[in-house]
C-alpha positions as a Markdown table, in Angstrom:
| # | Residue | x | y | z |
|---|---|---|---|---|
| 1 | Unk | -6.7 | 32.3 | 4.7 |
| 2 | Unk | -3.3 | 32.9 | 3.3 |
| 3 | Unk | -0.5 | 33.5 | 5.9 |
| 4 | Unk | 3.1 | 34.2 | 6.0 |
| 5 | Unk | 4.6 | 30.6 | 6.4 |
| 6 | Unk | 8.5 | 30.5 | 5.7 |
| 7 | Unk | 8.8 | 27.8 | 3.0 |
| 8 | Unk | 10.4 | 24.2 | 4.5 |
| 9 | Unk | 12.4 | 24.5 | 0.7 |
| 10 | Unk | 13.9 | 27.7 | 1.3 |
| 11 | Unk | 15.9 | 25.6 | 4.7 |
| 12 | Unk | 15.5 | 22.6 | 2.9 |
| 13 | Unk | 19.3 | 20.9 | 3.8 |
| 14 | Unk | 17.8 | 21.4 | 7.7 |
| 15 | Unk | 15.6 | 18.7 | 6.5 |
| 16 | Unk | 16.5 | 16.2 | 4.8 |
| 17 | Unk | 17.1 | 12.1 | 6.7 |
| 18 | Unk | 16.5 | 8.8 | 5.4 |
| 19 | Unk | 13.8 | 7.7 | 6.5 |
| 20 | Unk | 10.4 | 9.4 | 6.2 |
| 21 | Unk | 8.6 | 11.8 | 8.6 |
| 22 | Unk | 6.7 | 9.1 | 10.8 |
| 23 | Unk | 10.5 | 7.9 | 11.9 |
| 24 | Unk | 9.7 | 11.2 | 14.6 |
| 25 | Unk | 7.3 | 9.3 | 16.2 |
| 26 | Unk | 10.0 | 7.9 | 18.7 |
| 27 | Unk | 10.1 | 11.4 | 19.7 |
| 28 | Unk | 10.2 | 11.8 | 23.6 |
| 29 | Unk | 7.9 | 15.4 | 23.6 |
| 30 | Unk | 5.3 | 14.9 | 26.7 |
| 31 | Unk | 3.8 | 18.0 | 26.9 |
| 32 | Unk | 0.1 | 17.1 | 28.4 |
| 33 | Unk | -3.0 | 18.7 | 29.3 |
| 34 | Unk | -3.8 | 19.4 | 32.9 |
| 35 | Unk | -6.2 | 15.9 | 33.1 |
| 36 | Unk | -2.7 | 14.0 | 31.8 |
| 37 | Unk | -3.8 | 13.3 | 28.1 |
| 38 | Unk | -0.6 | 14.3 | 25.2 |
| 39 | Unk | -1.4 | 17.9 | 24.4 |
| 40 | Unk | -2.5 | 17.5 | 20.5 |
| 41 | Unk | -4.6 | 21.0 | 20.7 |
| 42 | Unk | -3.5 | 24.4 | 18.6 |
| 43 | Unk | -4.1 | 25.3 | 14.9 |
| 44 | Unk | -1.9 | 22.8 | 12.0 |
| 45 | Unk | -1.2 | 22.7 | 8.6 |
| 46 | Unk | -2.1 | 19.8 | 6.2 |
| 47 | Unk | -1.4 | 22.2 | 3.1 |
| 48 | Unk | 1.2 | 19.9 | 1.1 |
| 49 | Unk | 2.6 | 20.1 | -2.8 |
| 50 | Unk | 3.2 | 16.5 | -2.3 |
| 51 | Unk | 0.3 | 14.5 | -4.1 |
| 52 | Unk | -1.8 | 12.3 | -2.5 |
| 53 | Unk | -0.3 | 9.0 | -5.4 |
| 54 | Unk | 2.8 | 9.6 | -7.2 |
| 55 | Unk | 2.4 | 10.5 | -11.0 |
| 56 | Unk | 2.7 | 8.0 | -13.1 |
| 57 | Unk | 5.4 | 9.0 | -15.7 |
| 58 | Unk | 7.7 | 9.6 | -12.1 |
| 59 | Unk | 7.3 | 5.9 | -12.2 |
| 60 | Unk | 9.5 | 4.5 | -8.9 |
| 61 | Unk | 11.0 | 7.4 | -7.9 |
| 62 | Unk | 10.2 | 7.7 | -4.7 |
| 63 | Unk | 11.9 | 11.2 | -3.5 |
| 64 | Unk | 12.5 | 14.5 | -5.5 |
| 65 | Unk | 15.4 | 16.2 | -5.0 |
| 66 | Unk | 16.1 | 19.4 | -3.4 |
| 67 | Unk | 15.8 | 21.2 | -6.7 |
| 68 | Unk | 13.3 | 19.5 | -7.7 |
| 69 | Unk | 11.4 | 20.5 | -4.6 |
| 70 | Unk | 12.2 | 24.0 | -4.4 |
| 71 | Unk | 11.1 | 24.3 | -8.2 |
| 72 | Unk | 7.6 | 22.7 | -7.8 |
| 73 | Unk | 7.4 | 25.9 | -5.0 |
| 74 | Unk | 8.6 | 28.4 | -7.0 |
| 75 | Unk | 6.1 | 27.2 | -9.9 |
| 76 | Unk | 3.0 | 28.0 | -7.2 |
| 77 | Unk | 4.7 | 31.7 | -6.7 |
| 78 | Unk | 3.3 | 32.8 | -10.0 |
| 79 | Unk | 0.2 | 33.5 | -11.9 |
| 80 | Unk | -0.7 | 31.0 | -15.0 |
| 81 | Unk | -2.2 | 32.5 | -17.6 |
| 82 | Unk | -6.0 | 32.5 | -18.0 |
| 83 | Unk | -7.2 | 30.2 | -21.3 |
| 84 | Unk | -8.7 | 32.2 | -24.0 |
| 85 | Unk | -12.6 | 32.9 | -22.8 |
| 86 | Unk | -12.1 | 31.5 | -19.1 |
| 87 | Unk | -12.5 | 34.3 | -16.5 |
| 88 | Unk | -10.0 | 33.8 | -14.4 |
| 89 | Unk | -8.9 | 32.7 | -11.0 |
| 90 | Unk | -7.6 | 34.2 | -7.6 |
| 91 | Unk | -4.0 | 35.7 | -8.2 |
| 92 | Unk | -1.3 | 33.4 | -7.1 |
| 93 | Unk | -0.8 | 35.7 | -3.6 |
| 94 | Unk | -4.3 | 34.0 | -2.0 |
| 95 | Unk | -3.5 | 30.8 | -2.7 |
| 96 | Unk | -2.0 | 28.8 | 0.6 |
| 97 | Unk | -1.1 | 25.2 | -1.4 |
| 98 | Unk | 1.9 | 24.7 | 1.3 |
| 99 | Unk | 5.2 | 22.9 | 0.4 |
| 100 | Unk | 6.3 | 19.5 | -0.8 |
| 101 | Unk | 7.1 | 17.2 | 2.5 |
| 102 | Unk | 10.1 | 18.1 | 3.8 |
| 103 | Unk | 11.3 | 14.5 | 3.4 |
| 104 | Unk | 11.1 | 14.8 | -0.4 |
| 105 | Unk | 8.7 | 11.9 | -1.0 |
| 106 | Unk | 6.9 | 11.9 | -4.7 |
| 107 | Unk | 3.6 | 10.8 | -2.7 |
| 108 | Unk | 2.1 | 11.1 | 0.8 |
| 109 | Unk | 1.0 | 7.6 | -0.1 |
| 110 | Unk | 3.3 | 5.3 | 1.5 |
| 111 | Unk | 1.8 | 2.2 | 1.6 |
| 112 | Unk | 1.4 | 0.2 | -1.5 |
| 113 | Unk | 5.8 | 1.4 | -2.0 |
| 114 | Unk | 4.6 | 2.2 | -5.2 |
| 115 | Unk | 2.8 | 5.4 | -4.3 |
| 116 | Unk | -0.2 | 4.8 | -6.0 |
| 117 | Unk | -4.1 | 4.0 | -4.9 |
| 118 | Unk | -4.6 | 0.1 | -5.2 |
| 119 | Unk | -7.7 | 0.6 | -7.0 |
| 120 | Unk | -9.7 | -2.5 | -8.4 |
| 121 | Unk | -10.5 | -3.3 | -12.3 |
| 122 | Unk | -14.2 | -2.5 | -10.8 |
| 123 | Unk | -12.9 | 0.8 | -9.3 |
| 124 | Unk | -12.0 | 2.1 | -12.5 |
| 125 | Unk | -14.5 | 1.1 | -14.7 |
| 126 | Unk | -16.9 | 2.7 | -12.0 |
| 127 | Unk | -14.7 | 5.8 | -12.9 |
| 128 | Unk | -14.9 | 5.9 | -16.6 |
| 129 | Unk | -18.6 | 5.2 | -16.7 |
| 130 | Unk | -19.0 | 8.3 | -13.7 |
| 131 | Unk | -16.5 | 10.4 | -16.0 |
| 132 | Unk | -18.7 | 9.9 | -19.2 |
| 133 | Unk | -21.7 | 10.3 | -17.9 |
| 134 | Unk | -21.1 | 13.7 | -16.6 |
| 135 | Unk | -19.4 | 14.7 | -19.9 |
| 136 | Unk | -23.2 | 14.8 | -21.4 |
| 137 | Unk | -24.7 | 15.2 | -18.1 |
| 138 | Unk | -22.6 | 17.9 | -15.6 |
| 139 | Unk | -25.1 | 20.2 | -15.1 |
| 140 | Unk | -29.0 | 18.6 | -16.1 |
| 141 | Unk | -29.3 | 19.2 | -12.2 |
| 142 | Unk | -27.1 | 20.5 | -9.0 |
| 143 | Unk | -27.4 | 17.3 | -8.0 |
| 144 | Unk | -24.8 | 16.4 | -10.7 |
| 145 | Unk | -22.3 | 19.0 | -9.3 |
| 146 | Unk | -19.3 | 17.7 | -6.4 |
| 147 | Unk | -19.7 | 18.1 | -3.5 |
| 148 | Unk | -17.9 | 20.5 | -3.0 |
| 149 | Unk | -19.6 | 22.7 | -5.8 |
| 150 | Unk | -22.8 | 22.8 | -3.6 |
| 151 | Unk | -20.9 | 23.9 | -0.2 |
| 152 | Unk | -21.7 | 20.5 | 1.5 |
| 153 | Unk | -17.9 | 19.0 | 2.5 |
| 154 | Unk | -14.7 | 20.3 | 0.5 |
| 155 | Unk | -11.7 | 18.8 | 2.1 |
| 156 | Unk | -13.2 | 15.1 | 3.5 |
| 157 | Unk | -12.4 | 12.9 | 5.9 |
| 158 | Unk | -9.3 | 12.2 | 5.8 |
| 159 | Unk | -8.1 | 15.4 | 4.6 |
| 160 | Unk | -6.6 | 16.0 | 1.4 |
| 161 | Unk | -5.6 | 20.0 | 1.0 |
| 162 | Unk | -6.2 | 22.2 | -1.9 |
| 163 | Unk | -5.6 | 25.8 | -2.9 |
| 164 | Unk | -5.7 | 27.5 | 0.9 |
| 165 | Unk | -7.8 | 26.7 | 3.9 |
| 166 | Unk | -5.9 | 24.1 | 4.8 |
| 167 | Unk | -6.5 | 24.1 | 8.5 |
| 168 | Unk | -7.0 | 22.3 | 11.6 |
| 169 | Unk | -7.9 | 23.7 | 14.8 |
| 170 | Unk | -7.7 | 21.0 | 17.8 |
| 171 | Unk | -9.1 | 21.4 | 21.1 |
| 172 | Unk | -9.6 | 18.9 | 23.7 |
| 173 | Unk | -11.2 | 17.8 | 26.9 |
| 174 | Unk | -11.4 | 14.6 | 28.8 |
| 175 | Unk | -14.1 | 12.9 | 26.9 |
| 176 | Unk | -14.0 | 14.7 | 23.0 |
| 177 | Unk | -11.3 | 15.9 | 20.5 |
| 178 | Unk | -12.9 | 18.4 | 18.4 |
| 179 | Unk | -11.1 | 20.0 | 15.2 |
| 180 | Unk | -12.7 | 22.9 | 13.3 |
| 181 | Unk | -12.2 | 22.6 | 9.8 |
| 182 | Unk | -11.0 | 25.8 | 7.9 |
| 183 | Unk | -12.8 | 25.0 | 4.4 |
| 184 | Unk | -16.6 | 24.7 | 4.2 |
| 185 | Unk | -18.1 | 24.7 | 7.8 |
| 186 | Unk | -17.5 | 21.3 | 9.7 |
| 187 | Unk | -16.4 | 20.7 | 13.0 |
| 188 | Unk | -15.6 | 17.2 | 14.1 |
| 189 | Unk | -16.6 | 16.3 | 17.4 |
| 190 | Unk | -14.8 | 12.8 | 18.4 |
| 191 | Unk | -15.6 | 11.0 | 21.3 |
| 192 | Unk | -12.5 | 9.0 | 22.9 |
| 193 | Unk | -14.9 | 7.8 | 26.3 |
| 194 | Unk | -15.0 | 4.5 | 24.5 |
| 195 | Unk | -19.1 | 5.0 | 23.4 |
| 196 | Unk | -19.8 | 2.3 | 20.6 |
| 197 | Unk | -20.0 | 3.9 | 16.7 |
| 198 | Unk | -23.3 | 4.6 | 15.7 |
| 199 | Unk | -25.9 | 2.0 | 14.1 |
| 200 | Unk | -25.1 | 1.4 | 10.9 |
| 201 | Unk | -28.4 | 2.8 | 9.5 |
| 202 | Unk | -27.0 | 6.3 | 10.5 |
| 203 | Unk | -24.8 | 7.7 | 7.7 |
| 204 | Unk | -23.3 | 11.4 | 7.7 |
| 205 | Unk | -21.3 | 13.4 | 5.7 |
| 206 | Unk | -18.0 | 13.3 | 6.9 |
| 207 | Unk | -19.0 | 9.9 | 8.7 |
| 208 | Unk | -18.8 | 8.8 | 12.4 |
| 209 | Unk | -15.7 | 8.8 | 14.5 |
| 210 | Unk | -14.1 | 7.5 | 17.6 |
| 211 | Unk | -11.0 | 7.9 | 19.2 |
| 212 | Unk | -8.6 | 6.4 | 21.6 |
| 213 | Unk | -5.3 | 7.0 | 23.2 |
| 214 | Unk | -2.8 | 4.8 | 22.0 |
| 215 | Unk | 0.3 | 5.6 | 24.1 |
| 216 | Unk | 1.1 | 9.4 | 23.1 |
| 217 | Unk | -1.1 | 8.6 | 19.5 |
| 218 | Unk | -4.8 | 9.4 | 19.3 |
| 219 | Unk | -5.8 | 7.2 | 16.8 |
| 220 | Unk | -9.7 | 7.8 | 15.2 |
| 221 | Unk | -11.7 | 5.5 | 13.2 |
| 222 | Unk | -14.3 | 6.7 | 11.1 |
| 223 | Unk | -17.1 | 4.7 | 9.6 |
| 224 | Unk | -20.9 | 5.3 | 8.2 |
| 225 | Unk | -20.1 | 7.4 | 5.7 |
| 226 | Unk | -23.3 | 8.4 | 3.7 |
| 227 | Unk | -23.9 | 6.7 | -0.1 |
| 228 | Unk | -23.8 | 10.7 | -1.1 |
| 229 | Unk | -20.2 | 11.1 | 0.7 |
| 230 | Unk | -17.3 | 12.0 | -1.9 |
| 231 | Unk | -13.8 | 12.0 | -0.6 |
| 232 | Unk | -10.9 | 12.7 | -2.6 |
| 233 | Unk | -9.9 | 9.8 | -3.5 |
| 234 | Unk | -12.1 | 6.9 | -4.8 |
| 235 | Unk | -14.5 | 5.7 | -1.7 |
| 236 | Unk | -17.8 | 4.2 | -1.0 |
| 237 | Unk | -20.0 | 3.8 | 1.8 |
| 238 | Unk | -18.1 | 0.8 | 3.0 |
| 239 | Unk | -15.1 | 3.3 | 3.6 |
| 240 | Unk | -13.0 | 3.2 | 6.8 |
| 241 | Unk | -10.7 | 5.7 | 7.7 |
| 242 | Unk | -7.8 | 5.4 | 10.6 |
| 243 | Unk | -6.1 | 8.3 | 11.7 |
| 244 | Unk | -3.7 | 8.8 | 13.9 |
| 245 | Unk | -2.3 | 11.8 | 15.4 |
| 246 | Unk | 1.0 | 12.3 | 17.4 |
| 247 | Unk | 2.6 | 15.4 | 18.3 |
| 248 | Unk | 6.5 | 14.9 | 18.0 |
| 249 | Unk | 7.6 | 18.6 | 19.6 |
| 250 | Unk | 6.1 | 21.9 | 19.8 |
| 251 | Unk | 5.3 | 22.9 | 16.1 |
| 252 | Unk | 4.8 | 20.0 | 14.5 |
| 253 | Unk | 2.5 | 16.4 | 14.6 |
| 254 | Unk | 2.9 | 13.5 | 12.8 |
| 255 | Unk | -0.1 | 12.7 | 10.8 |
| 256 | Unk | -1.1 | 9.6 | 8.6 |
| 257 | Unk | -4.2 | 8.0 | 8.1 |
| 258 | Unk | -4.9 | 4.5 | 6.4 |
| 259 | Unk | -8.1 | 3.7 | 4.0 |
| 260 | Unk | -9.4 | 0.5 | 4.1 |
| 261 | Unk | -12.5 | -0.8 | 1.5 |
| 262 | Unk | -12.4 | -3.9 | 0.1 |
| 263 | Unk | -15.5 | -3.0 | -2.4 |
| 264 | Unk | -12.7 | -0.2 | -4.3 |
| 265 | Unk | -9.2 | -1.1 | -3.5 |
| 266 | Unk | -7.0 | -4.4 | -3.9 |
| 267 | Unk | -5.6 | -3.5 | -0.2 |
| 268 | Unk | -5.7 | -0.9 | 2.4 |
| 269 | Unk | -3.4 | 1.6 | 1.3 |
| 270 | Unk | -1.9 | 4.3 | 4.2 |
| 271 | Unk | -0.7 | 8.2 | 3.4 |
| 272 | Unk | 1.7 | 10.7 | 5.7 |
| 273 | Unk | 1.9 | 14.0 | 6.2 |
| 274 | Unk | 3.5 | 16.3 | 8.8 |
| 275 | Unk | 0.8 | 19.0 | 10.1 |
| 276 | Unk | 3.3 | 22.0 | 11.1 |
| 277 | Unk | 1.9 | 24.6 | 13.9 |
| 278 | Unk | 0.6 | 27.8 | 12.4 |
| 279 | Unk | 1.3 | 29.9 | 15.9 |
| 280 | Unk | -0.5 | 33.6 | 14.8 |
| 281 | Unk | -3.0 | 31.9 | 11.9 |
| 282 | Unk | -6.6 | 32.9 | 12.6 |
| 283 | Unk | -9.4 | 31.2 | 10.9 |
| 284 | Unk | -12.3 | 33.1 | 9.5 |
| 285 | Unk | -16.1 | 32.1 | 9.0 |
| 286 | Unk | -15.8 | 30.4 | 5.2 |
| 287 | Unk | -19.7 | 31.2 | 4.3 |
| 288 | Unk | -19.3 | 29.1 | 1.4 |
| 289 | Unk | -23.0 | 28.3 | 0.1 |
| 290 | Unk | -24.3 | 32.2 | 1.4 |
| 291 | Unk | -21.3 | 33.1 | -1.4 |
| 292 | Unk | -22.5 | 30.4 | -4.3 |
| 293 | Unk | -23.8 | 32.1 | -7.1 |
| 294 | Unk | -21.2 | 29.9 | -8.7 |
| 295 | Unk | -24.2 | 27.2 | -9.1 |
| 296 | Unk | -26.6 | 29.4 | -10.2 |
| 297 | Unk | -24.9 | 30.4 | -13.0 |
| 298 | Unk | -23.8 | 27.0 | -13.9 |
| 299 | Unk | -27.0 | 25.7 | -14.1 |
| 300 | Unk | -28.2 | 28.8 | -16.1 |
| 301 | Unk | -25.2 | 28.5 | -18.4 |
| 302 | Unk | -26.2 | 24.8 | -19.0 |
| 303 | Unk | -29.4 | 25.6 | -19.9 |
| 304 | Unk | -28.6 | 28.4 | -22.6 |
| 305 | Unk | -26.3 | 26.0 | -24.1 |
| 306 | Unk | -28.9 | 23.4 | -24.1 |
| 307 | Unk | -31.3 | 26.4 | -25.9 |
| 308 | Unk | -28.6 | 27.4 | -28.2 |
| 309 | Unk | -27.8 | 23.5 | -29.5 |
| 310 | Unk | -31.8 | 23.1 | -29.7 |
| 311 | Unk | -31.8 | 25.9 | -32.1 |
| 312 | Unk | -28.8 | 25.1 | -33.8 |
| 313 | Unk | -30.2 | 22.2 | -34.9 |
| 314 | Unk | -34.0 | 23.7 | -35.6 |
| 315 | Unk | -32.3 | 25.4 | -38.4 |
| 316 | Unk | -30.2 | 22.7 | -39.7 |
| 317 | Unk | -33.3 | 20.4 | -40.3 |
């Protein structure tokens, strides 16, 4: 759902500091709920331009500049054009992709200083081999699609935003945090009463958290992910996600979350990103799979390509 944010680059000299956005975390805001727990609840933002790892030919530059910011913006505010036989995408006015961090950084990864995801030598041969497999295989089944492509999680856990949806909506009580996710349909219900995870032989989608106050920080670990699980980012089901979540003044939290897995990266590795309030956003019912005749037609455009290779080469022998 697309809304009328006023771009963070368009004030951007309001912005800018030295060090990056988790220096607000010193921040005296105590607003509270009525039971005395820091008052996290509302609708936020993660929609950012920034990339989860710097690009590589930006090698150690670690902040863009101004320009440089308010550029990558204005390239969002306009169509691309379609390539010759595609059919198209949404018009640039639905897309809600957000701003780059208004601390300039070249990556929400923090953590290798480097920007980029500590992957292992394994990690990326796992990759390539995944990468040519589905080049001959992307659509034998819809079991080979993301996913994503079959409405079953979009934006994971941890978060990492896309095109629009990009939305958080918090609530609390004394015993749960719950935050309804915009894209797909998930809602994650996290205990903080200090219940133990759950046995390792349960796995879920978006795995199982738990959460605790850490001073004015709620900080959520989340564990037994499922084998079938795909984040964003390079994961497995030995994945372990800690977020933490701190509200710094009335429209905005700080937000990071660190990744450890020994079995794909070198190191744990730890990202940042502001979640700004969205005060009148509403979020709507996103009835992704009722809406999926994208899969149906894959599959039935693999499958006349398949036929029209088998008789291509009936008639060459």
């Amino acid at each position: 759902m697309k809304t009328n944010r006023v771009s963070n680059v368009f004030f951007i000299s309001a912005f800018i500091w030295s060090g990056s956005i988790v220096a607000q975390s010193d921040s005296s805001y105590e607003k509270r709920t009525p039971w005395g727990d820091p008052d996290i609840s509302g609708m936020w933002s993660y929609a950012s331009l920034t990339p989860l790892q710097r690009p590589e030919r930006l090698g150690e530059k670690e902040f863009y500049t101004p320009e440089e910011a308010a550029q990558i913006f204005a390239n969002t505010q306009q169509d691309a054009p379609d390539r010759p036989g595609d059919v198209g995408s949404y018009n640039y006015q639905w897309f809600d992709r957000g701003e780059v961090s208004a601390d300039f950084r070249t990556s929400l990864i923090v953590d290798p200083p480097n920007g980029r995801l500590p992957v292992t030598e394994a990690t990326i041969a796992s990759q390539r081999e995944n990468a040519e497999y589905l080049r001959d295989h992307s659509a034998d089944s819809w079991l080979d699609r993301t996913n994503w492509d079959r409405c079953l999680t979009y934006h994971g856990v941890p978060p990492v935003s896309s095109g629009y949806n990009n939305s958080y909506h918090i609530v609390q009580n004394e015993n749960f945090v719950a935050i309804h996710v915009e894209m797909i349909h998930d809602v994650r219900i996290i205990p903080i009463d200090d219940r133990p995870q759950l046995h390792d032989n349960i796995r879920q989608w978006n795995g199982d958290s738990r959460g605790y106050w850490d001073g004015d920080t709620l900080v959520v670990r989340t564990a037994n992910f499922s084998d079938k699980t795909r984040h964003r980012f390079p994961s497995s089901r030995n994945t372990v996600a800690v977020e933490r979540f701190r509200r710094v003044d009335e429209d905005m939290i700080d937000y990071s979350f660190t990744i450890e897995d020994p079995t794909v990266y070198t190191q744990p590795w730890t990202a940042i990103r502001p979640m700004p309030r969205l005060p009148d956003y509403k979020q709507y019912e996103y009835a992704c799979h009722e809406g999926n005749y994208a899969m149906t037609y894959i599959l039935r455009g693999a499958r006349a390509e398949e036929a029209r290779a088998l008789e291509q080469n009936t008639s060459e022998n």
